[in-house]
C-alpha positions as CSV (number, residue, x, y, z in Angstrom):
1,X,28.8,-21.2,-7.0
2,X,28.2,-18.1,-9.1
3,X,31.3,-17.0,-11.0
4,X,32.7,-13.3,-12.4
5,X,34.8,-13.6,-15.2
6,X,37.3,-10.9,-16.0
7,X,39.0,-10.6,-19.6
8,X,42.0,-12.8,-19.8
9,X,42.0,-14.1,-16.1
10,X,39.7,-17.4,-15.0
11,X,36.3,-17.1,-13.0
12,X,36.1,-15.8,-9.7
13,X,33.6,-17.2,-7.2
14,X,31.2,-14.7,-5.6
15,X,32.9,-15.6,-1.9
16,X,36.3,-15.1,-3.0
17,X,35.1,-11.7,-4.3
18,X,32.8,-11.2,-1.0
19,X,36.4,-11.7,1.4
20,X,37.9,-9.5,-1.0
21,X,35.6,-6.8,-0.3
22,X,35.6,-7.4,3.3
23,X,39.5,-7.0,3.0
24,X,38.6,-3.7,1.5
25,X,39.1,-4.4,-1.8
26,X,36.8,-2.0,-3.4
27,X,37.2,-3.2,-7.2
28,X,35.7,-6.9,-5.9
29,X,32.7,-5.2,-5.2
30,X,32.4,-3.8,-8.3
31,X,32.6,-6.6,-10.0
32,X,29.9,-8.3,-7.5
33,X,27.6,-5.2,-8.7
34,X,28.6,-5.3,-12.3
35,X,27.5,-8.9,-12.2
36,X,24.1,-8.6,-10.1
37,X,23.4,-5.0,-11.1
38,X,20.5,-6.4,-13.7
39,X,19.1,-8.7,-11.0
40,X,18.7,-5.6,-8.5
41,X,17.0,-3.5,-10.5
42,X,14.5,-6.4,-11.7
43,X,13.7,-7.2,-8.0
44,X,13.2,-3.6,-7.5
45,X,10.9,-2.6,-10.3
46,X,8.8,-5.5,-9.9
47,X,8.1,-3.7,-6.6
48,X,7.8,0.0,-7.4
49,X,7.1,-0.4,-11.4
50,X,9.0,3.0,-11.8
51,X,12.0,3.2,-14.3
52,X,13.5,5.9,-12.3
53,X,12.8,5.1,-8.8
54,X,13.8,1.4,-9.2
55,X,17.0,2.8,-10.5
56,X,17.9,4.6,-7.4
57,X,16.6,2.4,-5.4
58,X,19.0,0.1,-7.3
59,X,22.0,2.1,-6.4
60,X,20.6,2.6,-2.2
61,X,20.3,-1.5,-2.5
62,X,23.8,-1.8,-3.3
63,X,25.3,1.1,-0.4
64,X,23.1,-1.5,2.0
65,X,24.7,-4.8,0.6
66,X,28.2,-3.3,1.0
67,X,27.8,-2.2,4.4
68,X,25.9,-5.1,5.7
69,X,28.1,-7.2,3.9
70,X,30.8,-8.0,7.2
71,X,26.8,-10.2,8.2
72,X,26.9,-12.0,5.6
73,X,26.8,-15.6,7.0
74,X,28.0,-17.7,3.6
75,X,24.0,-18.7,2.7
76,X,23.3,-18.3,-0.9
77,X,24.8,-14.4,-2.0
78,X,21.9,-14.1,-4.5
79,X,19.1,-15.5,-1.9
80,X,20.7,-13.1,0.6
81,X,21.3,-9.7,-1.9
82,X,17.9,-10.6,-3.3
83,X,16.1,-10.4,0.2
84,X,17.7,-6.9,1.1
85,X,16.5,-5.8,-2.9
86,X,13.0,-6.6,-2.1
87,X,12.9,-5.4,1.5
88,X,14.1,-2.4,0.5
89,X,11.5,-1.7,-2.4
90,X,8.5,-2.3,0.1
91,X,10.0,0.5,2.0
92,X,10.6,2.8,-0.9
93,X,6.5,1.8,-1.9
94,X,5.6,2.8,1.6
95,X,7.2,6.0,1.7
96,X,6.0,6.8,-1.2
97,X,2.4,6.0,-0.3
98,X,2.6,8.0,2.5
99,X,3.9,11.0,0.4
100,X,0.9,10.7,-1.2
101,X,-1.1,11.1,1.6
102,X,0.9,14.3,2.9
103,X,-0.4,15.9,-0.7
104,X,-4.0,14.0,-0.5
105,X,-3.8,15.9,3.1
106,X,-2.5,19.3,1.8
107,X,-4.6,19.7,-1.1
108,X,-7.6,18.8,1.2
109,X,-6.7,21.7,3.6
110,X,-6.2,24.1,1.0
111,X,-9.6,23.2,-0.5
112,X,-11.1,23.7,2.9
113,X,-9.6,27.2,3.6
114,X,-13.1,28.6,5.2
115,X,-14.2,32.2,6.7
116,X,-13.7,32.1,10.7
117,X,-17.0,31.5,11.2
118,X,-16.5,27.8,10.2
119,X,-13.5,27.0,12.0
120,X,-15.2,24.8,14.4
121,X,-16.4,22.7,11.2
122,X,-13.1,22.9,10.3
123,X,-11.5,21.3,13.4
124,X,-14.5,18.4,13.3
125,X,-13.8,17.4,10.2
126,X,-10.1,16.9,11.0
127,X,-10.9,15.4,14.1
128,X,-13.0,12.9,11.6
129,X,-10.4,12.4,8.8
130,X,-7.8,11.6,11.3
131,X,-10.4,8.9,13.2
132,X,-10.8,7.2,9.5
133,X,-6.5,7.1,9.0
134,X,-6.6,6.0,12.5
135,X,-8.8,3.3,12.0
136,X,-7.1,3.0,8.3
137,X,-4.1,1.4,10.0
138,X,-6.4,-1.0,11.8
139,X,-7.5,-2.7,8.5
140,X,-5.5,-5.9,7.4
141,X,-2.7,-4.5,4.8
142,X,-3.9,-6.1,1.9
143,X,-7.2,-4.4,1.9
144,X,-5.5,-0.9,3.0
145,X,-4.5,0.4,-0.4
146,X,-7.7,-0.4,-2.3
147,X,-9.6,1.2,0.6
148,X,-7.4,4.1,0.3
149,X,-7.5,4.1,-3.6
150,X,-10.9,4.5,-3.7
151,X,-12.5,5.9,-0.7
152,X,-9.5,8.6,-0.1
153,X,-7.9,8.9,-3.6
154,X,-11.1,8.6,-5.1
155,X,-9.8,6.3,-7.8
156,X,-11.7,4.0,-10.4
157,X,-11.3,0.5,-10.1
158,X,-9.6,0.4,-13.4
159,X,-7.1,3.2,-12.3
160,X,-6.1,1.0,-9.0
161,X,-6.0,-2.6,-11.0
162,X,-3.6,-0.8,-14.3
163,X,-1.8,0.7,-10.9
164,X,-1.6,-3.2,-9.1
165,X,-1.0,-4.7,-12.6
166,X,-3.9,-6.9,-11.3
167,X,-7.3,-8.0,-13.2
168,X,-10.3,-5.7,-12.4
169,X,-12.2,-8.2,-10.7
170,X,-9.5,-8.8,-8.4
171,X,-10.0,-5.0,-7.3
172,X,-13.6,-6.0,-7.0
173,X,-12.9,-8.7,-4.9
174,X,-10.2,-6.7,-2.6
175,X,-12.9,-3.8,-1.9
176,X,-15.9,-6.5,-1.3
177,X,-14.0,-8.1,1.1
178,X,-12.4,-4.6,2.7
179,X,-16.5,-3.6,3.3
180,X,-17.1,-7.1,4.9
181,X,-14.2,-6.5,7.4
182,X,-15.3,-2.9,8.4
183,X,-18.7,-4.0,8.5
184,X,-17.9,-6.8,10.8
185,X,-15.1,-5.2,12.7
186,X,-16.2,-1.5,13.1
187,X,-19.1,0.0,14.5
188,X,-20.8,3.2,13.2
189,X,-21.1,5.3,16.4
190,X,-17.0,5.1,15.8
191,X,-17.6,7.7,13.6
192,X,-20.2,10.1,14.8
């Protein structure tokens, strides 16, 4: 059992501190997020690799743990606080991914501002972009970013692997693989 301990009073185990909260005592949960705080924020960066968004996603990881705190069944606090951490740093990643494809999408209809007279090759190749984000979603997850890095993003593989934190050959591998599952699993008249 994890213990807090307080100047001049003996430890106090995290469940003693956990039914203190529940009995509203807001300074127990203080000291359960002075004494996690540093393993929060390491569970979140690991995910987003962001100095400032880990710390705010830090502080939203925390708001979640105290109200989902009356579930807490008694299984291992860290375990438990850990799992909501990491949960919520995929979501934070995915949000901000598609953020980025809101501004890959804006930038690519302000480079396509056109006379009237193309308008109709306007609408085609929107009709087209959003077939290939359709079809984008269709693709296993692990081979979705690297698609997206470098077909979309237009991105090196060095860019994507420094991005990953991953070896440039493993980027190699990713895409290789990604191209083998299209290949196999689309046809090309889906895009015409």
């Amino acid at each position: 059992m994890c213990k807090v301990k307080r100047k001049g009073e003996r430890t106090i185990s995290d469940t003693v501190l956990i039914q203190k909260v529940l009995e509203g005592n807001d300074h127990a949960f203080r000291l359960l997020v002075e004494k996690y705080r540093n393993d929060v924020f390491r569970t979140v960066f690991a995910v987003l690799r962001d100095q400032k968004e880990a710390e705010d996603a830090a502080q939203e990881v925390f708001m979640k743990i105290y109200t989902s705190l009356p579930k807490y069944e008694g299984q291992g606090f860290k375990t438990w606080m850990t799992r909501i951490a990491v949960n919520h740093a995929i979501d934070v990643k995915r949000k901000q991914v598609r953020r980025r494809e809101e501004v890959v999408d804006a930038l690519e209809q302000a480079a396509l501002a056109t006379p009237r007279d193309s308008i109709e090759k306007e609408i085609i190749e929107q009709d087209r972009r959003r077939l290939v984000r359709s079809k984008l979603n269709e693709v296993p997850e692990n081979y979705r970013e690297v698609i997206y890095g470098f077909y979309i993003a237009e991105k090196s593989y060095q860019q994507m692997a420094q991005e990953q934190n991953v070896q440039v050959k493993t980027i190699e591998t990713k895409l290789y693989r990604a191209r083998s599952w299209m290949k196999k699993n689309w046809k090309e008249d889906d895009f015409s």
